[in-house]
C-alpha positions, 0 to 999 in steps of 0.5 A: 935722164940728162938734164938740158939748162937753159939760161932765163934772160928777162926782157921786160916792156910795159906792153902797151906804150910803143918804143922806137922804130926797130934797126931791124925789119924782122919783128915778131907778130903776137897775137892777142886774142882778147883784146882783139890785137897784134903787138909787133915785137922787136925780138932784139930789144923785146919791145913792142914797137907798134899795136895794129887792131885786128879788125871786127872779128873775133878771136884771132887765131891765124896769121899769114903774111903775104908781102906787106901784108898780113892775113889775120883768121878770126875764128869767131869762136863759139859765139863770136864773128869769123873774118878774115883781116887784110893789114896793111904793114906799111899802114899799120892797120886794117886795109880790108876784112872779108866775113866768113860764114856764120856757122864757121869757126876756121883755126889755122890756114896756108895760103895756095897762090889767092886761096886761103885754105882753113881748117874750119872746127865750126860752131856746133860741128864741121866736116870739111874744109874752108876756103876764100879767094882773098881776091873775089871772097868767095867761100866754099867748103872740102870735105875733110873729117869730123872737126879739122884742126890743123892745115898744114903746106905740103898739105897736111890737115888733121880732124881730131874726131869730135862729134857735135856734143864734144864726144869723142866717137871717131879717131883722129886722123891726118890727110894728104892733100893735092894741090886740089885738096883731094884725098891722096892718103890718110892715118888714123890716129887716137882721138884728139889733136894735139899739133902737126908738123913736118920734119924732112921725110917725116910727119910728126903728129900729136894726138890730144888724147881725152881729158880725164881719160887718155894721154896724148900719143906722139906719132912720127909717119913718113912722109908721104905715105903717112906709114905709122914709124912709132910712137911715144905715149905722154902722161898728158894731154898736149894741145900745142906742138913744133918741131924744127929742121933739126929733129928738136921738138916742143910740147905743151899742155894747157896748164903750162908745162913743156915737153923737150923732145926729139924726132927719136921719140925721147922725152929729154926734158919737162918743165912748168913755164907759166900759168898756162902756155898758149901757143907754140911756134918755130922758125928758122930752129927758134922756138916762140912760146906764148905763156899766162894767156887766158890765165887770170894771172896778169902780164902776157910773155912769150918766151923766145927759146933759141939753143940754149937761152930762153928770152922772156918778153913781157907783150902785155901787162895784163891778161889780153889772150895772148896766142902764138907768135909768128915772123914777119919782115916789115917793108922798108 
């Protein structure tokens, strides 16, 4: 198996003082899900240049940005209050924030023009879809399939096939959507969802697999018929995948280790990077991998993986639930 170096280059800051302004206006928005907060990071100098609080919900899980401003998803969780945060990015802090319905545990979105469209896992069990018109608020439901997680533009959405005692009786599966959210076709997966993502003529999707039980299965379905192309069986259960233009893709299990793959359905590489790895993201062929949250292990980091260098930026000097990462233009 070849082997792919990358050079580690540490870029530490004390997480919680803020630095000057950037020179840049394309920063990173990290969220932190703990303690209830987005850090902005200069990617260049790996500081954090401002901390904005996420409102009064709980969890956030989901970030859009939608001009100079930024909608923050807050899952509520199990036990917790879902909303949804409007922030201002010229203020710097929350200009609005819009309840969602108690029963709802919404995960990720994608915004269609003013309509914000979630998959809702729920608190104790969801079948369908979330959306709210950020204009009016209103909510309202679309049927889906037991326990979406993923929503994807395009749009592509994922139910992962867990009942209401965290049973796996149903496969997974992934949708194609209208612009209307109406069913146009579907593939049924192994149970579990893993991540979902959208490689030229192809759907990549990885399937969790269960605990203690079954492996994870990468997938690559055309696009759009969602035909089954092949497979790739991994010895682990993956619960957080991206892939870039160019067919590189990353894995990660909880437990944080990454898996380097491609398109052509090849394992190139694996490697441990934290205690636990949180979250992947990509942009523009750059990977954002958020590490040690929920850990108990001390500093949060988000690892910046761009050909072959790694950044390592130190967000937070204590455990906050550092979750994923995404890029933002800050208005000038």
């Amino acid at each position: 198996m070849k082997r792919i170096v990358y050079l580690l280059l540490l870029a530490s800051c004390s997480g919680l003082p803020e630095a000057p302004p950037p020179s840049s206006s394309n920063l990173l928005a990290v969220l932190l899900q703990a303690s209830r907060q987005i850090a902005l990071v200069d990617p260049q100098s790996g500081a954090v240049v401002k901390w904005i609080p996420t409102g009064e919900g709980d969890i956030p899980n989901h970030l859009i940005q939608k001009g100079d401003t930024l909608l923050v998803i807050n899952s509520g969780g199990f036990t917790g209050s879902p909303s949804v945060s409007i922030i201002g990015l010229r203020e710097g802090l929350v200009i609005g924030e819009i309840p969602l319905p108690s029963w709802s545990n919404p995960l990720q979105g994608i915004l269609i023009d003013s309509l914000l469209v979630m998959s809702d896992f729920g608190k104790s069990y969801s079948e369908h879809l979330l959306t709210m018109d950020i204009r009016t608020g209103d909510v309202d439901t679309v049927p889906l399939a037991p326990r979406p997680i993923n929503i994807y533009r395009g749009i592509l959405a994922t139910a992962n096939g867990m009942d209401e005692n965290y049973n796996y009786p149903y496969p997974a599966k992934v949708f194609l959507l209208d612009e209307n959210l109406h069913k146009m076709d579907s593939a049924v997966l192994q149970s579990g969802m893993g991540g979902l993502d959208r490689v030229g003529n192809y759907v990549m999707v990885v399937s969790s697999g269960i605990p203690g039980q079954t492996g994870s299965i990468l997938y690559r379905l055309t696009f759009p018929a969602l035909e089954k192309v092949d497979s790739l069986p991994i010895g682990d259960n993956i619960y957080s995948m991206a892939f870039s233009d160019d067919g590189r893709g990353l894995l990660g299990n909880f437990f944080g280790r990454l898996y380097f793959v491609d398109t052509g359905m090849r394992i190139l590489d694996t490697t441990r990077v934290g205690n636990t790895l949180n979250c992947i993201t990509e942009e523009d062929g750059v990977f954002y991998v958020s590490i040690n949250g929920y850990s108990g292990a001390g500093p949060n980091y988000l690892l910046i993986l761009k050909g072959g260098t790694v950044d390592s930026i130190q967000v937070s000097p204590s455990d906050d639930g550092i979750y994923c990462a995404f890029p933002v233009v800050i208005p000038q």
